[in-house]
C-alpha positions as CSV (number, residue, x, y, z in Angstrom):
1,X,0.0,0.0,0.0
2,X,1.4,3.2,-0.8
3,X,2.1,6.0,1.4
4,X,-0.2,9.4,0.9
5,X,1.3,12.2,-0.8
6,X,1.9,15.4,1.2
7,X,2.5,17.4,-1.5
8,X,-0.8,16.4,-3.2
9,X,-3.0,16.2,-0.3
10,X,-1.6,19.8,0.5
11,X,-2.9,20.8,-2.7
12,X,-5.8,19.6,-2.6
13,X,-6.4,20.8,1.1
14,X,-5.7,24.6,-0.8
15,X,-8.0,23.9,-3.9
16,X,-11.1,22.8,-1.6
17,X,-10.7,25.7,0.4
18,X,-10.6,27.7,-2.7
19,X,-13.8,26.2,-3.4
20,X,-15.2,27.6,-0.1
21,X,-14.0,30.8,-0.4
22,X,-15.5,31.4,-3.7
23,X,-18.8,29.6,-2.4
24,X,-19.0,32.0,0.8
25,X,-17.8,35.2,-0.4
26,X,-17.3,35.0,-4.5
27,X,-14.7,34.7,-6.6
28,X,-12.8,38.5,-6.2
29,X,-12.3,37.4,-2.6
30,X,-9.8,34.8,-3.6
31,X,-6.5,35.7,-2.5
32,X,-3.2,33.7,-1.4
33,X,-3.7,35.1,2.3
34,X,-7.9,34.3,2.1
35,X,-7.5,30.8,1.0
36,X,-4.6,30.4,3.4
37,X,-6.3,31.7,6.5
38,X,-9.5,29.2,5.3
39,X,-7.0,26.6,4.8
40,X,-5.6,26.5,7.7
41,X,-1.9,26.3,6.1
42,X,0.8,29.5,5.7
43,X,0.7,31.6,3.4
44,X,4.3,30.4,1.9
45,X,2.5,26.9,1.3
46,X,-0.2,28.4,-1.2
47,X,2.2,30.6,-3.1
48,X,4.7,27.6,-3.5
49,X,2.0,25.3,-5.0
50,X,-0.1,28.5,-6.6
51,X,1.8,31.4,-8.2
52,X,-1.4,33.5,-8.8
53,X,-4.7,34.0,-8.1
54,X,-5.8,32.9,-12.0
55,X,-4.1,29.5,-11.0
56,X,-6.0,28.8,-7.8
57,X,-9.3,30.0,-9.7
58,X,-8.5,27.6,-13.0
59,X,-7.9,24.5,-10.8
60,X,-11.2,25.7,-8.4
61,X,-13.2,25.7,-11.9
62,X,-11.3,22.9,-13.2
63,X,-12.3,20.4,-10.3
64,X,-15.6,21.8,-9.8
65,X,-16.4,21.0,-13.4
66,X,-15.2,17.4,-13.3
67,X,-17.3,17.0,-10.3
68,X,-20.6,18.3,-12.2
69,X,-19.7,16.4,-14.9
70,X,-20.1,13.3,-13.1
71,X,-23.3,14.2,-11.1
72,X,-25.0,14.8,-14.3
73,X,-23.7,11.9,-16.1
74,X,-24.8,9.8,-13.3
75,X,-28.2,11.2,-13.4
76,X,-28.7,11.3,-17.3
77,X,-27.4,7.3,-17.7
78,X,-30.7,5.8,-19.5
79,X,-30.6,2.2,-21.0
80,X,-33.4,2.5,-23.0
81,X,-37.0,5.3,-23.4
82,X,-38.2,6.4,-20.8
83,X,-41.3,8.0,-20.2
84,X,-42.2,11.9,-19.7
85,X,-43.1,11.2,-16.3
86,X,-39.5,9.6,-15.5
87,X,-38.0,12.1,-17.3
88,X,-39.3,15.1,-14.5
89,X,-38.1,12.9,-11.7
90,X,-34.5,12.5,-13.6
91,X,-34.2,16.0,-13.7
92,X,-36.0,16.9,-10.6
93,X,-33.4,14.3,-9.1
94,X,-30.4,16.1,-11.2
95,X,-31.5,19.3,-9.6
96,X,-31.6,18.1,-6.1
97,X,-28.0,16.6,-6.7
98,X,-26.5,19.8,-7.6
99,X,-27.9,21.6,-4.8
100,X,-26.9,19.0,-2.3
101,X,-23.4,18.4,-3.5
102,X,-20.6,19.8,-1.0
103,X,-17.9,18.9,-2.9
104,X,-19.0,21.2,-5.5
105,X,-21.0,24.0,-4.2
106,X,-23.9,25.5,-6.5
107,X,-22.9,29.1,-5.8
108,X,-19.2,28.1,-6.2
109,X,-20.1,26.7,-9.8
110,X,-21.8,29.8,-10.5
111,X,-19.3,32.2,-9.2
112,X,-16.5,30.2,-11.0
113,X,-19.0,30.3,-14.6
114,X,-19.2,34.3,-14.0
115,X,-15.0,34.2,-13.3
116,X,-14.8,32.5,-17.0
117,X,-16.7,35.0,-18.8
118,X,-14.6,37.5,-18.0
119,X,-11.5,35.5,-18.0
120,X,-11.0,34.4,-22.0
121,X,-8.1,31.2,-20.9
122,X,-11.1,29.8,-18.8
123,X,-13.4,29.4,-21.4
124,X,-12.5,26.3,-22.8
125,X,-13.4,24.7,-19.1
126,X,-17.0,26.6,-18.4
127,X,-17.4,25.2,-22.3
128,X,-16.4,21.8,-21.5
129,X,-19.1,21.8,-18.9
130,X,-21.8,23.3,-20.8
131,X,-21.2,20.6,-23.5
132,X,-21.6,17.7,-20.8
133,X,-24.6,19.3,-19.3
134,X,-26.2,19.8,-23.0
135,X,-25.5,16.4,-23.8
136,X,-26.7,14.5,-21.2
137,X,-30.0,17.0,-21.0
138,X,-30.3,16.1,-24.9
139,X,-30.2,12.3,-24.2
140,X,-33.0,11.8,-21.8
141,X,-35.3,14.1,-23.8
142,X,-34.3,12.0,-26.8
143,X,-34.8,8.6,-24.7
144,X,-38.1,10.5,-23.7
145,X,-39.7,10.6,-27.4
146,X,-39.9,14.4,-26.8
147,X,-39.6,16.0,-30.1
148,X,-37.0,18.6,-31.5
149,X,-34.9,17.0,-28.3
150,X,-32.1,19.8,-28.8
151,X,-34.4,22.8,-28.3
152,X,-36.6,20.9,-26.2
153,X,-33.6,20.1,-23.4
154,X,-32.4,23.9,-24.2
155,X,-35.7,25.0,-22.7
156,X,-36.0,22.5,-19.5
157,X,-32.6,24.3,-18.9
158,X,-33.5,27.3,-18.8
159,X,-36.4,26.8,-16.6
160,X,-34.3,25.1,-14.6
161,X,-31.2,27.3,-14.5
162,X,-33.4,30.1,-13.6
163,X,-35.2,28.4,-10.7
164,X,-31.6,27.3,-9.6
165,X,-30.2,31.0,-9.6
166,X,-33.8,32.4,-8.0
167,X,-33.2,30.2,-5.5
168,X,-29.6,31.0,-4.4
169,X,-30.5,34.6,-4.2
170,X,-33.8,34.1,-2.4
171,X,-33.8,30.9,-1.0
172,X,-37.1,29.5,0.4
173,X,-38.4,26.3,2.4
174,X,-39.9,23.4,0.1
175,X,-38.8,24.8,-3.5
176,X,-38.0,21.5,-5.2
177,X,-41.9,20.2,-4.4
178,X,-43.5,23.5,-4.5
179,X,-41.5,24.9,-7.5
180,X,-39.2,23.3,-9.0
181,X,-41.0,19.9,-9.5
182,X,-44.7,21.7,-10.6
183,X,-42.2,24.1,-13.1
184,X,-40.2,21.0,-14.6
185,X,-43.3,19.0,-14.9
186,X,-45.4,21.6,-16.5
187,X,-42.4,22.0,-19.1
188,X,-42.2,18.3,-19.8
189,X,-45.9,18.4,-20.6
190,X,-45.7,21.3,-22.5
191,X,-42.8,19.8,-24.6
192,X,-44.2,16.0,-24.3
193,X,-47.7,18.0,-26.1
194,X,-49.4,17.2,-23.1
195,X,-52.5,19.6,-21.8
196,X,-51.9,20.6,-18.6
197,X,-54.6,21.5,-16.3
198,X,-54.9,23.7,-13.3
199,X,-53.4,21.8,-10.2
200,X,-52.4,22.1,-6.7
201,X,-48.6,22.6,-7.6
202,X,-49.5,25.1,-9.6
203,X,-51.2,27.1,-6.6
204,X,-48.3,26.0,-4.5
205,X,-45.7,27.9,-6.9
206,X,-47.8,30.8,-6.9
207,X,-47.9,31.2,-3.4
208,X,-44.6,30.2,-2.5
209,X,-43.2,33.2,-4.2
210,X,-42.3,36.0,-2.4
């Protein structure tokens, strides 16, 4: 059995707390002395393994990515169709994945998204990830029998992105049943050419809103 690696553990110790420094406070607060003090390591440490504040910010975005990635692979796996019922509980389960995930924060992935539009060399990673996403989103409509699948999953994300970032900013009790689930449903429906009618959940987004 080998031994651990210092070193890499060490880094990895400074790229988490990255992570939670971006999460807590955004991605400007990163400095060598922030992520050190929330590290709990010196300051020497981070600058040896780090050199600037774009290098602790690309591997932050780079490992948060890889992380996503995975989540929504895990979630968008389908062996065969699936129905437009399953499909709102894949996504509704998706959803609740990103939101519960410590290891890559929601406001940290968003935070690190906004630090790549500014920052042309981080690009190519925020791009990576919104190819995975679009992908897998594009593969359970397919495997759903929902037409146009590429605009259709193009829509479900945006309802669902924007109910993600309402949320961070306002966040309330009981949003994945009494808004998030009724809005992806309602979608699915839509998309599936389904007639919705009026329902509790629909009521219960309503009020739920502040």
């Amino acid at each position: 059995m080998s031994a651990p690696d210092p070193v890499g553990s060490r880094r990895d110790q400074i790229v988490e707390a990255t992570l939670r420094v971006i999460g807590a406070r955004g991605a400007d607060a990163v400095t060598h002395r922030a992520v050190a003090a929330e590290a709990g390591v010196s300051l020497a440490l981070t600058t040896y393994h780090f050199d600037s504040k774009h290098a602790l910010v690309a591997e932050a975005l780079e490992r948060v990515i890889e992380r996503s990635i995975e989540t929504v692979h895990e979630h968008a796996q389908v062996s065969g169709p699936i129905d437009p019922s399953q499909l709102t509980e894949r996504l509704v389960a998706l959803t609740v994945a990103q939101l519960d995930d410590e290891a890559a924060p929601l406001v940290a992935q968003y935070e690190l998204m906004l630090e790549a539009a500014r920052n042309q060399s981080l690009r190519p990673l925020a791009e990576r990830w919104s190819e995975a996403y679009d992908r897998s989103l594009v593969a359970l409509v397919r495997a759903a029998g929902v037409g146009d699948p590429e605009l259709s999953a193009g829509i479900l994300s945006s309802v669902i992105e924007g109910a993600l970032l309402d949320h961070i900013a306002l966040p309330r009790e009981g949003f994945v049943e009494s808004e998030l689930r009724p809005m992806v449903e309602r979608t699915v429906e839509a998309l599936s050419g389904a007639v919705a009618t009026p329902s509790a959940p629909r009521a219960r987004v309503q009020a739920a809103r502040p």
